[in-house]
GUSEDO-584009 format. One line per 4 residues: number of its first residue (from 0); their letters; for each residue x, y, z of N, C-alpha, C. Coordinates in pm, 1 decimal, decimal comma, always signed. Atoms other than C-alpha are relative to their C-alpha. Last residue first. Example, Ala and Ser with C-alpha at 12.3 -4.5 7.8 and 13.67 -1.06 7.14 Angstrom:
% residues 2
1 = SA = -82,0 -119,0 -6,0 +1367,0 -106,0 +714,0 -77,0 +109,0 +73,0 ~ +89,0 -119,0 +0,0 +1230,0 -450,0 +780,0 +90,0 +120,0 +0,0
//
This chain:
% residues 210
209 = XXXX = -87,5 +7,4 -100,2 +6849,7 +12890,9 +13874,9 +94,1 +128,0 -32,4 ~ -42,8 -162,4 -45,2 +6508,2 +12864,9 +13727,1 +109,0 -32,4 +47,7 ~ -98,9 -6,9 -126,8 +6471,6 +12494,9 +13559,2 +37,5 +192,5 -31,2 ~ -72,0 -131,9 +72,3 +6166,2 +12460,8 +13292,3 +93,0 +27,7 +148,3
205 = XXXX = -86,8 -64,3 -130,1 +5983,5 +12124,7 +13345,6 +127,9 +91,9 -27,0 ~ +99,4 -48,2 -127,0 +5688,9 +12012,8 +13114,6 +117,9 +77,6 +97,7 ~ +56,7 -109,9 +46,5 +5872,5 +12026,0 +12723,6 -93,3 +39,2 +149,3 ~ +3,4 -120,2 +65,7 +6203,9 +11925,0 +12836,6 -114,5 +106,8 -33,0
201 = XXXX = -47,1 -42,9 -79,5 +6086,0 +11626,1 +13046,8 +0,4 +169,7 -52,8 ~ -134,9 +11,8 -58,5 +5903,6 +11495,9 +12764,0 +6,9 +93,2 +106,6 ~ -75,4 -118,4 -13,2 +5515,4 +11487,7 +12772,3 +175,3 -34,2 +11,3 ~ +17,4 -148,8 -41,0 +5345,7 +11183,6 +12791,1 +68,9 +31,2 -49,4
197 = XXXX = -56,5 -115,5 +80,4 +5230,1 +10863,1 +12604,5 +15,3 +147,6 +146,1 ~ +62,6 -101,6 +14,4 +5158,2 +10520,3 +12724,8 +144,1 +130,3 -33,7 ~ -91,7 -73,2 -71,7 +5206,4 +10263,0 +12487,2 +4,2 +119,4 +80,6 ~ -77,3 -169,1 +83,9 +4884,4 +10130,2 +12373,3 +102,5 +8,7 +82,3
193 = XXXX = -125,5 +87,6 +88,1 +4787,4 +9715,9 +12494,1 +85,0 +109,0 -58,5 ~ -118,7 +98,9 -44,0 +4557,0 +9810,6 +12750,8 +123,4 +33,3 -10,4 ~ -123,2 -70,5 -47,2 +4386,9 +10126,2 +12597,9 +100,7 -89,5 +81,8 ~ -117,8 -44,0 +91,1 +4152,0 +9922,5 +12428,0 +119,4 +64,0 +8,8
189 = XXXX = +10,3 -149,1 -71,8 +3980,0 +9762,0 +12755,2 +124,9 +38,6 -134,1 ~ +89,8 -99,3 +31,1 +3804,5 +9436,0 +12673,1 +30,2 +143,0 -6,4 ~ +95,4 +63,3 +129,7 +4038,0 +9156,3 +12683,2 -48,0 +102,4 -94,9 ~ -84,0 -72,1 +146,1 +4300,0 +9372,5 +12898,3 -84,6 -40,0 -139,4
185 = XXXX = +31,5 +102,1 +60,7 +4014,1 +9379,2 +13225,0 +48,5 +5,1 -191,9 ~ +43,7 -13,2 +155,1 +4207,7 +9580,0 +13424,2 -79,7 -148,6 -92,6 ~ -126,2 +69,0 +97,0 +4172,4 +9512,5 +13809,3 -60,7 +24,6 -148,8 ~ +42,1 +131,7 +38,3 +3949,2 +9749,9 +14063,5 +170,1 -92,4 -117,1
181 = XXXX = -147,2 +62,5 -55,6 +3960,4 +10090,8 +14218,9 -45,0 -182,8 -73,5 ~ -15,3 +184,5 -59,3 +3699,0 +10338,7 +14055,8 +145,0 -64,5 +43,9 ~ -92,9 +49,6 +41,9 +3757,8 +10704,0 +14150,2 -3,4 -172,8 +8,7 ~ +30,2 +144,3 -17,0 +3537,5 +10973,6 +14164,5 +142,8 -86,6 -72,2
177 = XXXX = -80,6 +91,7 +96,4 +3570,0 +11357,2 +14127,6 -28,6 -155,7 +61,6 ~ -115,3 -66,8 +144,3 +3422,0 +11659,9 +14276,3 +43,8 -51,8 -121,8 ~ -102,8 +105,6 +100,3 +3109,1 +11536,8 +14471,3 +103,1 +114,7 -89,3 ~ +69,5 +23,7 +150,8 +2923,5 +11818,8 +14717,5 +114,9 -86,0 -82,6
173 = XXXX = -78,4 +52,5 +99,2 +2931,7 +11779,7 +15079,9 -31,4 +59,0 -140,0 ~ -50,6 -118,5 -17,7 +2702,7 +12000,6 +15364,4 +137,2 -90,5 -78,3 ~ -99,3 +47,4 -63,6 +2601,8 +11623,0 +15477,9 +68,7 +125,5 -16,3 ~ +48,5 -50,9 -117,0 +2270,1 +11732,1 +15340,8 +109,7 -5,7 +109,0
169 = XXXX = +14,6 -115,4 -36,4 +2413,2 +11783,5 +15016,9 -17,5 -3,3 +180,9 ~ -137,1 -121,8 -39,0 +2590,2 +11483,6 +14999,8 -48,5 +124,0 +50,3 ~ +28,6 -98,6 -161,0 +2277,9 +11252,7 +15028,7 +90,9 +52,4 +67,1 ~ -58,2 +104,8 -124,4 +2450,3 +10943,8 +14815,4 -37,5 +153,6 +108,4
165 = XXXX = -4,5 +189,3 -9,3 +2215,2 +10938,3 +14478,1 +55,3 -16,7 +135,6 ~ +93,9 +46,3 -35,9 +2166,0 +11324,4 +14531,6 -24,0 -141,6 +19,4 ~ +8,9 -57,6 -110,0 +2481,0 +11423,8 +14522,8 -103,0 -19,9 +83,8 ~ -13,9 +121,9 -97,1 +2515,1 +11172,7 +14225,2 +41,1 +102,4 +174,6
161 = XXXX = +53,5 +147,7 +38,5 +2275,6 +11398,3 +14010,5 +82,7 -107,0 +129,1 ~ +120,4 -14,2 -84,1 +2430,5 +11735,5 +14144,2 -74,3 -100,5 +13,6 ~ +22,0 -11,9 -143,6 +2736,1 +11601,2 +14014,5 -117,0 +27,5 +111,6 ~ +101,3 -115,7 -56,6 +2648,2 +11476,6 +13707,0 +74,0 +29,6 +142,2
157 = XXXX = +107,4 +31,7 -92,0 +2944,7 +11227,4 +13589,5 -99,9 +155,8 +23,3 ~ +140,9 -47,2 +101,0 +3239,0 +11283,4 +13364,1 -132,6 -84,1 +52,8 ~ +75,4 -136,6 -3,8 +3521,2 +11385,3 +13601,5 -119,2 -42,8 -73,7 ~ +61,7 -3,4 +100,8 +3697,0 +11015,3 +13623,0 -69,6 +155,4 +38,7
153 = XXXX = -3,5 -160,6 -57,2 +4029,0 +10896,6 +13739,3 -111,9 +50,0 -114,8 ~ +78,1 -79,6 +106,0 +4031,2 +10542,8 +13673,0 -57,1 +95,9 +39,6 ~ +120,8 -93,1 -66,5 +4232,7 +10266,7 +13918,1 -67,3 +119,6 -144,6 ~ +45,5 -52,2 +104,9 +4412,1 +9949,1 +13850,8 -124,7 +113,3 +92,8
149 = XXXX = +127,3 -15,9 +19,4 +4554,5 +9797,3 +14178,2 -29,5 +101,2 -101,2 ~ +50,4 +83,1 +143,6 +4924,2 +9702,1 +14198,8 -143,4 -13,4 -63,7 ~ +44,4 +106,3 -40,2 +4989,4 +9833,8 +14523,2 -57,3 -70,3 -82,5 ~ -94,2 +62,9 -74,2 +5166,4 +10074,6 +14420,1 -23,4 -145,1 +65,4
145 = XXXX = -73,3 +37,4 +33,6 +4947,5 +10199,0 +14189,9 +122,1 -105,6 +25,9 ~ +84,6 +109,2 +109,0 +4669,4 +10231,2 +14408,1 +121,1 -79,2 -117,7 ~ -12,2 +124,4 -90,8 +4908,6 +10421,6 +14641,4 -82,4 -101,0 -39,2 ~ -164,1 +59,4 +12,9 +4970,4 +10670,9 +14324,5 -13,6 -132,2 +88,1
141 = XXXX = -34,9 +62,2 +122,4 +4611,1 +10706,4 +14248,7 +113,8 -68,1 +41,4 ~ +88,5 +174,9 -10,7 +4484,6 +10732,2 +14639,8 +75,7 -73,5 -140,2 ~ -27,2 +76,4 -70,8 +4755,9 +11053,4 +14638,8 -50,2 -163,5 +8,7 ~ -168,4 +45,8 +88,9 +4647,5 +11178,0 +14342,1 +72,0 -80,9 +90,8
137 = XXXX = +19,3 +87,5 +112,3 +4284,4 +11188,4 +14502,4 +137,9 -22,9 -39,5 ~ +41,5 +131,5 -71,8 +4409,4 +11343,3 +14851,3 -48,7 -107,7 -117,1 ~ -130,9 +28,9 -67,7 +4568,1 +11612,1 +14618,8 -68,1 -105,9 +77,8 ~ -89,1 +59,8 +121,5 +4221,6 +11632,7 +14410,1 +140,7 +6,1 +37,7
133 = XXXX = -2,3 +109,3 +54,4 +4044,5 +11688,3 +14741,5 +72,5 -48,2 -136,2 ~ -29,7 +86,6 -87,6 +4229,8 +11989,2 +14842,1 -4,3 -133,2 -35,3 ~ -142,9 +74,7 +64,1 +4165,2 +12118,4 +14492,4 +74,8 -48,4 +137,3 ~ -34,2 +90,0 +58,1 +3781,2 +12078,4 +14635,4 +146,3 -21,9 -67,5
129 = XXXX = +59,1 +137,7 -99,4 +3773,7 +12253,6 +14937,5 +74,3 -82,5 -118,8 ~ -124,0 +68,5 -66,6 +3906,8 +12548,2 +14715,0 +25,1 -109,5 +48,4 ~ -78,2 +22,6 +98,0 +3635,3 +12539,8 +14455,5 +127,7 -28,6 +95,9 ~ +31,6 +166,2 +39,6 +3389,1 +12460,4 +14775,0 +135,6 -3,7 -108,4
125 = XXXX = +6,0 +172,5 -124,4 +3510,7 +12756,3 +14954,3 -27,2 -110,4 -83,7 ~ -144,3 -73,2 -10,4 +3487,0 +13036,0 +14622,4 +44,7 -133,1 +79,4 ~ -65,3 +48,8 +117,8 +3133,3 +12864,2 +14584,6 +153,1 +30,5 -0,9 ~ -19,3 +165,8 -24,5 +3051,3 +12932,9 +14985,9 +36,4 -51,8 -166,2
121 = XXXX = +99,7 +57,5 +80,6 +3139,5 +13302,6 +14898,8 +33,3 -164,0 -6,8 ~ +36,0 -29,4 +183,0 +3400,4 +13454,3 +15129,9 -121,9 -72,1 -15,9 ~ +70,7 -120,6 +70,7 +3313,2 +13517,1 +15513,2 -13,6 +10,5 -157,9 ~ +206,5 -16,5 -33,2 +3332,6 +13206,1 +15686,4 -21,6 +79,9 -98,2
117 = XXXX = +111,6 +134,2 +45,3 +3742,3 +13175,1 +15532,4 -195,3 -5,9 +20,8 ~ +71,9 +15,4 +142,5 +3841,9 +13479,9 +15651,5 -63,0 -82,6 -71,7 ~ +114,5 -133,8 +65,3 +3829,4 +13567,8 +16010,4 +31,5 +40,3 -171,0 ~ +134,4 -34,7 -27,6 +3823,6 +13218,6 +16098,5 -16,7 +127,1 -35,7
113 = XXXX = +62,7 +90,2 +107,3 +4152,3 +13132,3 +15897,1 -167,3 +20,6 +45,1 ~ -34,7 -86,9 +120,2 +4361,3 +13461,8 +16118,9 -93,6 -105,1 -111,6 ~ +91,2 -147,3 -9,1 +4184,6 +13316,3 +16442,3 +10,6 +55,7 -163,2 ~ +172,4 +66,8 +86,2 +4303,6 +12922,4 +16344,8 -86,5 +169,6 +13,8
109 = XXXX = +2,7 +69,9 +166,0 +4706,6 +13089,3 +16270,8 -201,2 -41,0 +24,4 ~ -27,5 -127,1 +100,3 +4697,6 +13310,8 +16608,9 -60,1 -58,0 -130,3 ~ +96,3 -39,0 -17,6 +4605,5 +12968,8 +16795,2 -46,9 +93,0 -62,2 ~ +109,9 +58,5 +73,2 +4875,6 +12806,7 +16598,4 -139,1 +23,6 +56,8
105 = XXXX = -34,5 -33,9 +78,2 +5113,7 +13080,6 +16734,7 -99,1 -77,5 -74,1 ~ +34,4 -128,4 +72,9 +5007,1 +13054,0 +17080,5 -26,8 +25,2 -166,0 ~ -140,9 -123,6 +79,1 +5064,2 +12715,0 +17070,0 -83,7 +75,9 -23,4 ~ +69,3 -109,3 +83,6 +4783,9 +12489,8 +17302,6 +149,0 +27,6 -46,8
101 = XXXX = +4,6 -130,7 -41,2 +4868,3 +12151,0 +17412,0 -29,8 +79,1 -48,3 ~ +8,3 -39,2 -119,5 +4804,6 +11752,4 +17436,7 +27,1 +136,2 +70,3 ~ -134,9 -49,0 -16,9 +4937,7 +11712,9 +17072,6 +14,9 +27,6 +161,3 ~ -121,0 +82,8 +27,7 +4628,2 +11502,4 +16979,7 +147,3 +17,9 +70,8
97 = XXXX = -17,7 +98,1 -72,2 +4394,1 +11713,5 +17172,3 +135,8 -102,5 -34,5 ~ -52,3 -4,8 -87,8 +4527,1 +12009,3 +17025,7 -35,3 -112,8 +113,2 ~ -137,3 -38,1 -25,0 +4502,6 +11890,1 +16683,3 +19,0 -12,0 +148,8 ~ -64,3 +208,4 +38,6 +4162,0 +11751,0 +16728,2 +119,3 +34,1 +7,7
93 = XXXX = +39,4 +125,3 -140,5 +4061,2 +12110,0 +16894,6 +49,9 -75,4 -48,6 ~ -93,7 -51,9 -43,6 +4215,4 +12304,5 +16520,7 -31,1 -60,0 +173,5 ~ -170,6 +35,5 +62,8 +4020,5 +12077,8 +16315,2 +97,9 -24,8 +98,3 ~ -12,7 +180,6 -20,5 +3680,4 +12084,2 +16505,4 +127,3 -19,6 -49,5
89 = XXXX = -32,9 -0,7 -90,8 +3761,1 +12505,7 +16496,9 -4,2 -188,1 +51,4 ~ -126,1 -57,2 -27,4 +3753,5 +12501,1 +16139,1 +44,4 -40,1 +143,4 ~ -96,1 +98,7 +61,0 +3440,8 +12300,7 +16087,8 +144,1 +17,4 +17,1 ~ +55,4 +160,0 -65,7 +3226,1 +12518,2 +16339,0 +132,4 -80,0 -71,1
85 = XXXX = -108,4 -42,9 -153,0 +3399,7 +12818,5 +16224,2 -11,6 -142,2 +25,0 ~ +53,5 -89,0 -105,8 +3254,2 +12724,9 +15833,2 +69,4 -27,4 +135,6 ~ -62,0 +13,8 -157,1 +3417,8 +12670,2 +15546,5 -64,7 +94,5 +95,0 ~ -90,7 -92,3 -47,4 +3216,9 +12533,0 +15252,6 +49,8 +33,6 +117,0
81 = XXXX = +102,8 -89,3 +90,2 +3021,4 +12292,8 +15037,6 +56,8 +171,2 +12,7 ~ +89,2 -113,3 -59,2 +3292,4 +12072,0 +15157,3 -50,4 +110,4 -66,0 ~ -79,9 -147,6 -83,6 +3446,0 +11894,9 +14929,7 -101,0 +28,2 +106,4 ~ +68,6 -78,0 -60,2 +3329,0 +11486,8 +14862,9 +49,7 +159,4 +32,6
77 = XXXX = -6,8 -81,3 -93,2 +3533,4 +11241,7 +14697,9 -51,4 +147,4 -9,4 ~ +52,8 -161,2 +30,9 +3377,7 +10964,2 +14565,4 +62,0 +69,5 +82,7 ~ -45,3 -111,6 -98,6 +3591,7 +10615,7 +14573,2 -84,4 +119,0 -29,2 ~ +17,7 -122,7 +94,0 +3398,1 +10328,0 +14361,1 +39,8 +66,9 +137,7
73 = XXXX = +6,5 -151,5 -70,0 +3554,7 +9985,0 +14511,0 -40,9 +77,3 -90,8 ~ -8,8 +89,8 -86,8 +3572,9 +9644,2 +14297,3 -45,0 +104,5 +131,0 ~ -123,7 +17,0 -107,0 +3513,7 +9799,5 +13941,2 -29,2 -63,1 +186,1 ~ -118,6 +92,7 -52,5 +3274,8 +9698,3 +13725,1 +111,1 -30,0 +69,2
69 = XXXX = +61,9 +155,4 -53,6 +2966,9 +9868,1 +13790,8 +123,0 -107,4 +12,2 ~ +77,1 -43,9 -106,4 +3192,6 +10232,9 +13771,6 -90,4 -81,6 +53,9 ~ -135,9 +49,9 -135,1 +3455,0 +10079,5 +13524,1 -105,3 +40,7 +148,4 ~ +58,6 +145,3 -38,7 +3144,4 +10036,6 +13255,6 +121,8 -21,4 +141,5
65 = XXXX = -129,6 +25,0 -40,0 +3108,5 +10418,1 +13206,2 +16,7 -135,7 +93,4 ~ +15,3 +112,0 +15,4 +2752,8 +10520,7 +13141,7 +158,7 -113,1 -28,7 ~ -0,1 +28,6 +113,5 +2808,3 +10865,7 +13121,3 +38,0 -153,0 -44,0 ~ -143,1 -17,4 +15,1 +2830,5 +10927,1 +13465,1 +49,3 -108,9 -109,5
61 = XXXX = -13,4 -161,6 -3,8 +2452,2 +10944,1 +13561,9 +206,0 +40,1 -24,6 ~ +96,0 -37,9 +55,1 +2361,6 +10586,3 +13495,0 +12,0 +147,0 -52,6 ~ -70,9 +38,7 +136,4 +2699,5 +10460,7 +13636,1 -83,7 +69,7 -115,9 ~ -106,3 -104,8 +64,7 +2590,0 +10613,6 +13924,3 +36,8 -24,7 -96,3
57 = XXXX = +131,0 -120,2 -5,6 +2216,9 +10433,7 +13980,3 +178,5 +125,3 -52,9 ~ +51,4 -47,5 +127,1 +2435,8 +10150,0 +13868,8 -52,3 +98,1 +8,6 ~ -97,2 +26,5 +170,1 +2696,4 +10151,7 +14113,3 -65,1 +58,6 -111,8 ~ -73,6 -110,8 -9,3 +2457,5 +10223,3 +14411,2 +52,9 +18,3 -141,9
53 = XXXX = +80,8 -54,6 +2,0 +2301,3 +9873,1 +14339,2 -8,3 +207,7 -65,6 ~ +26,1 +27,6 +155,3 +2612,7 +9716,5 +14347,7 -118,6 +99,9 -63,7 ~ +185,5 +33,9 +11,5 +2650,5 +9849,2 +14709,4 -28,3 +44,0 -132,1 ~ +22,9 +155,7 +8,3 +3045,1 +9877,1 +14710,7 -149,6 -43,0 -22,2
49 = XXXX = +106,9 +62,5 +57,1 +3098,1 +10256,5 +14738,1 -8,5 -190,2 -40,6 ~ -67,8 +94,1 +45,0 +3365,1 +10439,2 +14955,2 -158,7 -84,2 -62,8 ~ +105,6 +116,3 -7,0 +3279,5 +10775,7 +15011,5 +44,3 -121,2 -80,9 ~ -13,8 +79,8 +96,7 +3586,1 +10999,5 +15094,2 -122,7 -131,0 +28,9
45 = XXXX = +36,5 +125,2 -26,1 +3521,9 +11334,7 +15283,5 +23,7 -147,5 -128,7 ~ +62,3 +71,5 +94,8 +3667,9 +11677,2 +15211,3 -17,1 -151,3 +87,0 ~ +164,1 -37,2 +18,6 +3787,7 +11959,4 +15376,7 -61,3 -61,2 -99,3 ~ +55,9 +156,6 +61,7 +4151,7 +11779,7 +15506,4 -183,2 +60,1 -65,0
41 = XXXX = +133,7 -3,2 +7,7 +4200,8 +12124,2 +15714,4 -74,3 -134,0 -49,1 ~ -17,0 +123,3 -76,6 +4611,5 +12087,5 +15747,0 -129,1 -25,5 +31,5 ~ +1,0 +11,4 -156,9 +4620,9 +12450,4 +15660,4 -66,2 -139,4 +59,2 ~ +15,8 -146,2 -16,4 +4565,6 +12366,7 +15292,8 -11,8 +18,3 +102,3
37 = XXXX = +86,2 -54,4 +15,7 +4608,9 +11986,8 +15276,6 +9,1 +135,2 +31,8 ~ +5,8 -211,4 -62,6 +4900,3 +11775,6 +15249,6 -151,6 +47,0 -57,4 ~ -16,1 -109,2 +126,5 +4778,7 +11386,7 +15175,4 -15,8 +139,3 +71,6 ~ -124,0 -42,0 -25,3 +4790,0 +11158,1 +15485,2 +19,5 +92,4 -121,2
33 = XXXX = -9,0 -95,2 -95,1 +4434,3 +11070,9 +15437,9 +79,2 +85,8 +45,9 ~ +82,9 -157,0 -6,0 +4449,2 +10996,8 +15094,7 -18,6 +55,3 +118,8 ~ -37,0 -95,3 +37,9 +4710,8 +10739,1 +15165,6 -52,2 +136,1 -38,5 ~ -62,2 -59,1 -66,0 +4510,1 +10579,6 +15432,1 +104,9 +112,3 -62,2
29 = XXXX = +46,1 -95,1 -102,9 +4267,6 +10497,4 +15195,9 +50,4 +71,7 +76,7 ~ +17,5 -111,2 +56,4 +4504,4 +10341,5 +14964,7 -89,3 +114,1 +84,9 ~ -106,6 -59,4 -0,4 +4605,9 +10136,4 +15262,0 -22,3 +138,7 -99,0 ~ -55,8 -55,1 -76,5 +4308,7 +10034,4 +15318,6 +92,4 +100,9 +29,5
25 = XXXX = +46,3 -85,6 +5,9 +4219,8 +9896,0 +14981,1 -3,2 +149,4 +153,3 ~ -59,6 -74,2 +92,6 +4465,3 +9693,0 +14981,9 -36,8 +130,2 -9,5 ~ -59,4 -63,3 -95,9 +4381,3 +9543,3 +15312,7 +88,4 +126,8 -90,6 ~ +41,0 -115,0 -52,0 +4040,9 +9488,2 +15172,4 +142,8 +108,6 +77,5
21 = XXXX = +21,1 +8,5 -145,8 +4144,3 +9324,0 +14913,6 -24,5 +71,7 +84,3 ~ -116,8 -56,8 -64,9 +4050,2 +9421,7 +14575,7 +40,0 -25,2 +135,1 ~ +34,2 -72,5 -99,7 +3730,4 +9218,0 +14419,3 +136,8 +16,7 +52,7 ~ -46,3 +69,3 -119,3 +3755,0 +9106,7 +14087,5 -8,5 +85,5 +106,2
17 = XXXX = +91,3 -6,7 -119,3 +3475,3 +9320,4 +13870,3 +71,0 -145,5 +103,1 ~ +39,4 +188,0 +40,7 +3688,2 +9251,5 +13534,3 -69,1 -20,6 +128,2 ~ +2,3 +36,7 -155,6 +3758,8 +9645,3 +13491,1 -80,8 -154,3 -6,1 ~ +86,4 +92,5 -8,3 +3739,8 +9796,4 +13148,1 +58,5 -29,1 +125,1
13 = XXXX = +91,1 +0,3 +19,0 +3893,9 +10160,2 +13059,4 -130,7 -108,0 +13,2 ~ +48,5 +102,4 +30,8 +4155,4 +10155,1 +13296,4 -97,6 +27,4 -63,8 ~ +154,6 -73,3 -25,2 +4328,2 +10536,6 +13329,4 -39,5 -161,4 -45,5 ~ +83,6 -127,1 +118,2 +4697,3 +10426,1 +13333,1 -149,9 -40,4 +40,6
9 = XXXX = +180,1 -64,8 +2,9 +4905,9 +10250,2 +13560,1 -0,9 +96,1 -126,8 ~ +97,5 +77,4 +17,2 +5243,8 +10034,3 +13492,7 -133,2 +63,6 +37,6 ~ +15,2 +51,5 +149,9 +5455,5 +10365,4 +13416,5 -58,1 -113,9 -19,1 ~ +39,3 -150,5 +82,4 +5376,4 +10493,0 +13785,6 -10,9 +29,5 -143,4
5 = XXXX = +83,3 +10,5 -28,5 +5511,2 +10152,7 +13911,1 -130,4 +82,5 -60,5 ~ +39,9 +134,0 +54,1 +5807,4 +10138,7 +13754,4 -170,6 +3,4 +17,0 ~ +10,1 -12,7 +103,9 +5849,2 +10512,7 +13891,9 -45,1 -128,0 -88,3 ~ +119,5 -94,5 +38,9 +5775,2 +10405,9 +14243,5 -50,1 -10,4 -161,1
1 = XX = +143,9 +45,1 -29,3 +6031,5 +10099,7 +14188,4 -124,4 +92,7 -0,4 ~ +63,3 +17,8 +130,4 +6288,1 +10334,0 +14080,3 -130,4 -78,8 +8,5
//
């Protein structure tokens, strides 16, 4: 139950009191986005970690002026890939086999059958996928943010092309999906504190086949 406890103390922070998160806290959430399932085990996304105040505002500017993005302690961006190319595929499927110290036929079969489709669709088709990769490595950072008692704020309303350009994604063959301040609530200021939160019953989200 602890998870769940945990999972009913977060919600979307609307103020942030610009304490600073530890770093080992912040670690860990990191590490949970890394360990997040990914679509053939590809990870096609990068996570920019933001701290350079500076930075902050030039994004805060372009993401509708949203005070958790100067005030929070960490800003997370995560990055898709623009799209899949061999090159990127085959760096995957090497790291694997160094790691594991061998080849498998069968996962050699598996990176041929992802090279002869993936290159070829439409790099927008690739990025939309890239990116619901990244929003599983994001849910992941939420929950281990949670857990670790750190207030976080799941945000879409930003430019993207705008802060692609603030952190020189494109040229990195990135483009921004989603962002994620990490910081502590500030309950003074943040109206959604003190509300109860609200979902869905059981009944009306989860429909049992059997």
């Amino acid at each position: 139950m602890e998870l769940l406890d945990k999972l009913k103390w977060r919600y979307a922070a609307k103020a942030m009191n610009g304490e600073k998160v530890a770093q080992e806290k912040i670690d860990i959430i990191l590490e949970a986005a890394i360990l997040a399932p990914t679509s053939s085990g590809l990870q096609p996304f990068e996570i920019m970690v933001v701290t350079n105040q500076e930075i902050k505002e030039k994004i805060r500017a372009i993401g509708w002026n949203q005070s958790v993005i100067t005030d929070c302690s960490h800003l997370l961006v995560f990055a898709a890939w623009d799209t899949y190319t061999a090159d990127r595929i085959n760096k995957v499927f090497d790291h694997t086999n160094d790691i594991r110290g061998f080849k498998n036929e069968g996962f050699e079969n598996y990176r041929q059958m992802l090279l002869n489709t993936y290159p070829q669709k439409d790099a927008e088709v690739n990025f939309q996928h890239a990116a619901r990769q990244a929003y599983i490595a994001f849910s992941m950072a939420i929950v281990a943010a949670a857990f670790e008692g750190v207030d976080s704020t799941p945000i879409e309303g930003f430019e993207p092309d705008a802060l692609d350009e603030i952190l020189n994604l494109r040229a990195k063959g990135l483009r921004s999906c989603v962002i994620l301040p990490l910081g502590y609530r500030d309950t003074e200021n943040d109206w959604l504190a003190s509300l109860a939160k609200v979902r869905k019953s059981k009944e009306d989200l989860v429909t049992l086949i059997d």
